[in-house]
C-alpha positions in Angstrom: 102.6 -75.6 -19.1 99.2 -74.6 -17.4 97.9 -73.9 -21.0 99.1 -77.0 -22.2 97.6 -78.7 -19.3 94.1 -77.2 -20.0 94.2 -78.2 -23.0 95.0 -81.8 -22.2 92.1 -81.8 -19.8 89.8 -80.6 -22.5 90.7 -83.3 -24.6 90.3 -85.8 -22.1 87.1 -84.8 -20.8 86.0 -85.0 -24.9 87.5 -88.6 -24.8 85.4 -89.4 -21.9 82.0 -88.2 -23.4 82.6 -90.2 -26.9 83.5 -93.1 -25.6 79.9 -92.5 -22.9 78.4 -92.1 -25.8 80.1 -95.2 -27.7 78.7 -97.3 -24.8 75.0 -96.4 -24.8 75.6 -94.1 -21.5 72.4 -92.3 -20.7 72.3 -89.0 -18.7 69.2 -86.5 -18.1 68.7 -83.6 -19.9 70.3 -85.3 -23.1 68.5 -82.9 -25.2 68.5 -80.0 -23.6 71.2 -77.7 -26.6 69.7 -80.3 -29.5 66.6 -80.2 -28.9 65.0 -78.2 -25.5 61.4 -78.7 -26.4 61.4 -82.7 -26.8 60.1 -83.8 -23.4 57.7 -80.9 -23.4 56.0 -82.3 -26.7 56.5 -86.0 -25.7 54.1 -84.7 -21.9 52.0 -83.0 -24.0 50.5 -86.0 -26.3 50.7 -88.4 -23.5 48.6 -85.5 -21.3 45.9 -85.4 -23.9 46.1 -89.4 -24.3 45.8 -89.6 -20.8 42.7 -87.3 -20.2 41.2 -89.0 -23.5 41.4 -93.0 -22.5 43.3 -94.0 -18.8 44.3 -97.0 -20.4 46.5 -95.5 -23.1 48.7 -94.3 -20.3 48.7 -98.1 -19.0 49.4 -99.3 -22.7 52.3 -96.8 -22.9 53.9 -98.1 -19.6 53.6 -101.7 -21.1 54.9 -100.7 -24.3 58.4 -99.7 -22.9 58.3 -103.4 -20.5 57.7 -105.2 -24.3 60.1 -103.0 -25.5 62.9 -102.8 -23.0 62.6 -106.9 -22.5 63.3 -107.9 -26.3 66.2 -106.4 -27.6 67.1 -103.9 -25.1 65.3 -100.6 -24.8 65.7 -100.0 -28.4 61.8 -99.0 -29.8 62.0 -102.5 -31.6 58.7 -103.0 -30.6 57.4 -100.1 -32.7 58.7 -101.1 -35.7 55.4 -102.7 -38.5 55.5 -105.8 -40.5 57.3 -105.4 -43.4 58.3 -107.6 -46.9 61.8 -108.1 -45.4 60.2 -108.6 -41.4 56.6 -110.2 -42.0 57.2 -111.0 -38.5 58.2 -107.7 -35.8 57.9 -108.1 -31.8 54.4 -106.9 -32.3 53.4 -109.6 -34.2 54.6 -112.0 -30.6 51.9 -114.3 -29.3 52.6 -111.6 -26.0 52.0 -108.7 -28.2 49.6 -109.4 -31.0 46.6 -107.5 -30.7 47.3 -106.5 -26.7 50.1 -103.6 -27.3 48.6 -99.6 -27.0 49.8 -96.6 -27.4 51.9 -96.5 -30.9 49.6 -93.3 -32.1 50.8 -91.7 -28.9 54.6 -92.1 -29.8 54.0 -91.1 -33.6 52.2 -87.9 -32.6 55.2 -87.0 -30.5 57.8 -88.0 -33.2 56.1 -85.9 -35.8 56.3 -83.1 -33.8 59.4 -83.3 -32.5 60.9 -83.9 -36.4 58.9 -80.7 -37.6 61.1 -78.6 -34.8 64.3 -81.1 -34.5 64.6 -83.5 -37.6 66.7 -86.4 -37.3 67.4 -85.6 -33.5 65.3 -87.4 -30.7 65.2 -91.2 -31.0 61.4 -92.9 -31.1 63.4 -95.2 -28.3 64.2 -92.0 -25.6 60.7 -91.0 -26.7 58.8 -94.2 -25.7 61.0 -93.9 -22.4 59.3 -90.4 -21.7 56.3 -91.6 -22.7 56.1 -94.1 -20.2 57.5 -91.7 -17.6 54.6 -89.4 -18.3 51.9 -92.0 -18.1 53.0 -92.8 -15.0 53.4 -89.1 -13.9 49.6 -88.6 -15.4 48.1 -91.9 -14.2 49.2 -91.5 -10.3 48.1 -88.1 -10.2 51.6 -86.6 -10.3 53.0 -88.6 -7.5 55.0 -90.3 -9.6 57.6 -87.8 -11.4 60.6 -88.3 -11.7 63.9 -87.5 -14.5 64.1 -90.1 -17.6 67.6 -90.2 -18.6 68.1 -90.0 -22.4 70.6 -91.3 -25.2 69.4 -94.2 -26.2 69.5 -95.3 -29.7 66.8 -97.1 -32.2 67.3 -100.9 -32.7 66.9 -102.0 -36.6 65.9 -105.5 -35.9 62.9 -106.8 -34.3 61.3 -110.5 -33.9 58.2 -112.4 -32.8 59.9 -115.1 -32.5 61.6 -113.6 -29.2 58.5 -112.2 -27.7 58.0 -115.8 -25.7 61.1 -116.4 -24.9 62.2 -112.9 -23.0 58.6 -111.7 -21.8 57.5 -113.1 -18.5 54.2 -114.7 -18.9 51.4 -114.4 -17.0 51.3 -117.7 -15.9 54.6 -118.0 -14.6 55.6 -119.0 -10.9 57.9 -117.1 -8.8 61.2 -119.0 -10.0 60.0 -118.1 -13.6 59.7 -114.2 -12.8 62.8 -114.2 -11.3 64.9 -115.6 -13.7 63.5 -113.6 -16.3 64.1 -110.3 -14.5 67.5 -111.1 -14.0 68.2 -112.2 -17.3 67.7 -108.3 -17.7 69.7 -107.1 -14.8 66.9 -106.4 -12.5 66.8 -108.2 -9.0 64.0 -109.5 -6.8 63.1 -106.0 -5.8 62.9 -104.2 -9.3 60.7 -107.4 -10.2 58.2 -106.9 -7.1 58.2 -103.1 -7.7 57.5 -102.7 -11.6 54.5 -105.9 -11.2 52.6 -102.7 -9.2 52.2 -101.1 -13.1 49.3 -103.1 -12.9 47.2 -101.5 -10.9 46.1 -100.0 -14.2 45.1 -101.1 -17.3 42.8 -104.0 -18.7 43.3 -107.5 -19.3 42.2 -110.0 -22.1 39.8 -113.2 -20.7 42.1 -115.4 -22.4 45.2 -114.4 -20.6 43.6 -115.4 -17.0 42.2 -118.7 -18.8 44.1 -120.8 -16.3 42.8 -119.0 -13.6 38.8 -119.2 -14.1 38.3 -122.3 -12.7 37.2 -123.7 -9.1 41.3 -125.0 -8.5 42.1 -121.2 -7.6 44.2 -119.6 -5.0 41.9 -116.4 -6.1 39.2 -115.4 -3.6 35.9 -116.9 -4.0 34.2 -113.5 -4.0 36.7 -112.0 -7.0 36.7 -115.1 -8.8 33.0 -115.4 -9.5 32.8 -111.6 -10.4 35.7 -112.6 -12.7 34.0 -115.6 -14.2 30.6 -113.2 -14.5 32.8 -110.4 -16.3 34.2 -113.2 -18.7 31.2 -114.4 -20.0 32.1 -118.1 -19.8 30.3 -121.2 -19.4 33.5 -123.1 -18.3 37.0 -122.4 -17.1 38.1 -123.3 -20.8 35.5 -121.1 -22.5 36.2 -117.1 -22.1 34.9 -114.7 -24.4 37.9 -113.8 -26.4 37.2 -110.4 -26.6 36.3 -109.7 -23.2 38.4 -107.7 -21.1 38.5 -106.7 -17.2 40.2 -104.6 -15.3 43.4 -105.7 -13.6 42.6 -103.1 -10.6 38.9 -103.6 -9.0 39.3 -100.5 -6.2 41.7 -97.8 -8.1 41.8 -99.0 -11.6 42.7 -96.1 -13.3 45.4 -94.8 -10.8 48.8 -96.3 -10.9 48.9 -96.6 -6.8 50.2 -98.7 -4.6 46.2 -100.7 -4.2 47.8 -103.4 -6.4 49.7 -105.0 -3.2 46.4 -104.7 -1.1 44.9 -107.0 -4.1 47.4 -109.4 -3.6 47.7 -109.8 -0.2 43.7 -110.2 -0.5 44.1 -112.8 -3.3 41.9 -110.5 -6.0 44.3 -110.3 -8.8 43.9 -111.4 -12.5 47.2 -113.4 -13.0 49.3 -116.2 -11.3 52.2 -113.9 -11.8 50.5 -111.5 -9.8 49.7 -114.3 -7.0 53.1 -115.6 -7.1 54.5 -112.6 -5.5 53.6 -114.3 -2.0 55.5 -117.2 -3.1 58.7 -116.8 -1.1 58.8 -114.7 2.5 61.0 -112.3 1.0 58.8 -111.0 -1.8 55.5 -111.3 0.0 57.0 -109.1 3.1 57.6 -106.5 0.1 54.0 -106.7 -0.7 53.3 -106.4 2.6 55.4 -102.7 3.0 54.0 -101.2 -0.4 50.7 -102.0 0.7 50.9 -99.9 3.1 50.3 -96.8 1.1 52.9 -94.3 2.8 54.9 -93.4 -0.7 57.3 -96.3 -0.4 56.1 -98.0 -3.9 56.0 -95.0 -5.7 59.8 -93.6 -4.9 60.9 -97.0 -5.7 58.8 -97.7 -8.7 60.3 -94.6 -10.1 64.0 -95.9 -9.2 63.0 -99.4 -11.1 61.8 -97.3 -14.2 65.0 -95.5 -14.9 66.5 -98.8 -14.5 64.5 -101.3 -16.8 64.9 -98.4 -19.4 68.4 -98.6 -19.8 68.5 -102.1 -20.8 70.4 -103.1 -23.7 71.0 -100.1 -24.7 71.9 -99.1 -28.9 75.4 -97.8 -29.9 76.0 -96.2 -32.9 77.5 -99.7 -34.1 74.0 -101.1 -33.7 71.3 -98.6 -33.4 69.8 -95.3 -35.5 67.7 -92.4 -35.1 64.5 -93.7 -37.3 62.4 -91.0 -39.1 59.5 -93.0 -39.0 59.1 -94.8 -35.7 57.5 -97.5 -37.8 60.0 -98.3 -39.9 63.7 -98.6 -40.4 65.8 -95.6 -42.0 
């Protein structure tokens, strides 16, 4: 009986996993007997990234938000313009000519496939990526486990870009609403907005924001209007970019809630976050700078990366990050 009962267990505890996996379940260490090297090489490009260009590290953090927002976090933003799919997420109005990063992932894949073929999904290994940027960019206060499993998505669409990707225009209600479309509350939306304290921004994106009708500080708005080359308020230079952080810009820290309790940040989305007394007393504790943001920012990650998760019903491991199997 006990060795029938063992046995029984065994089986049920096999039942249990297949059906985890079956649902997209995630769990850290996911590759530790398939393949044990595969975070090590993801950390390894994005270290060198890192130390070669800051903002590659920002572009790999906004790569899994893009990512993890259309479609689920499924690597559908990585996949290129093809005959059958002229038209991929990185083709969206959001996306097009703004995303960074994709050598960083295909350096990785390549070398995980020459030790593990057919193993590591480009979709967990965006996820590290992004975890490592951030590990990198805050000068190792950030670290944290990324829990692994997912699968890679085989469809991908511009079309969908606008219509699941906060803009950065967008008010309060709009933020909210498009954060919990996703599952994420208030709090994940407050915390995850602090990504940028890194990274650059495109002229045109704070268009809306360059004139004289400004909540912006006078001070930050003229060196804005002075870094965008313009003549008017509809006039930026569209190639121009600025950073999104004027004190700490390439440190992903907690300054970005100093910059928007002092009204010097690039977006209304950004500004928005002292909209309601709820969301601008959270601005008001992560400015403080005592390690608050950065647990929870870490918490939020881990999170938004286990949206929508692939099954094997509806997801792959690609080759070829770029491309469909």
């Amino acid at each position: 009986m006990a060795a029938a009962g063992s046995q029984l267990a065994v089986l049920c505890s096999l039942v249990l996993l297949l059906a985890a996996a079956c649902h997209g379940a995630l769990e850290v260490g996911y590759y530790n007997n398939t393949c044990p090297t595969a975070e090590q090489i993801v950390r390894a490009e994005v270290k060198k990234a890192v130390s070669a260009n800051a903002g590659t590290g920002a572009g790999l953090i906004r790569l899994l938000f893009h990512d993890c927002f259309v479609e689920g976090c499924d690597a559908s933003v990585l996949l290129d313009a093809t005959e059958d799919n002229p038209q991929p997420e990185k083709q969206g109005m959001p996306n097009r000519g703004s995303l960074r990063g994709f050598e960083v992932i295909d350096a990785a894949k390549d070398a995980i496939e020459a030790t593990c073929p057919g193993t590591v999904s480009c979709a967990d290994i965006l996820a590290f990526a992004a975890r490592d940027a951030s590990y990198f960019l805050s000068g190792y206060a950030i670290d944290f486990d990324m829990p692994a499993g997912r699968l890679d998505g085989r469809n991908s669409s511009a079309d969908e870009t606008l219509a699941y990707l906060p803009k950065p225009t967008a008010d309060l209600g709009d933020l909210v609403a498009k954060f919990a479309d996703k599952g994420l509350d208030v709090g994940d939306m407050v915390v995850l907005s602090g990504a940028h304290s890194v990274g650059r921004a495109h002229c045109t994106s704070v268009q809306d924001r360059l004139g004289n009708d400004t909540d912006m500080d006078p001070s930050f708005n003229r060196w804005l209007r002075n870094k965008c080359l313009i003549t008017g308020p509809s006039d930026p230079a569209n190639n121009a970019t600025v950073r999104q952080d004027t004190v700490t810009g390439k440190v992903l820290d907690s300054q970005y809630y100093t910059n928007v309790l002092r009204q010097r940040v690039l977006f209304k989305s950004d500004a928005a976050l002292l909209g309601s007394p709820e969301t601008a007393t959270m601005v008001g504790d992560y400015a403080n700078g005592d390690g608050q943001w950065e647990s929870m920012f870490e918490a939020a990650m881990v999170k938004m990366a286990a949206i929508g998760v692939k099954d094997a019903t509806n997801g792959e491991i690609r080759i070829n990050c770029r491309s469909v199997n």
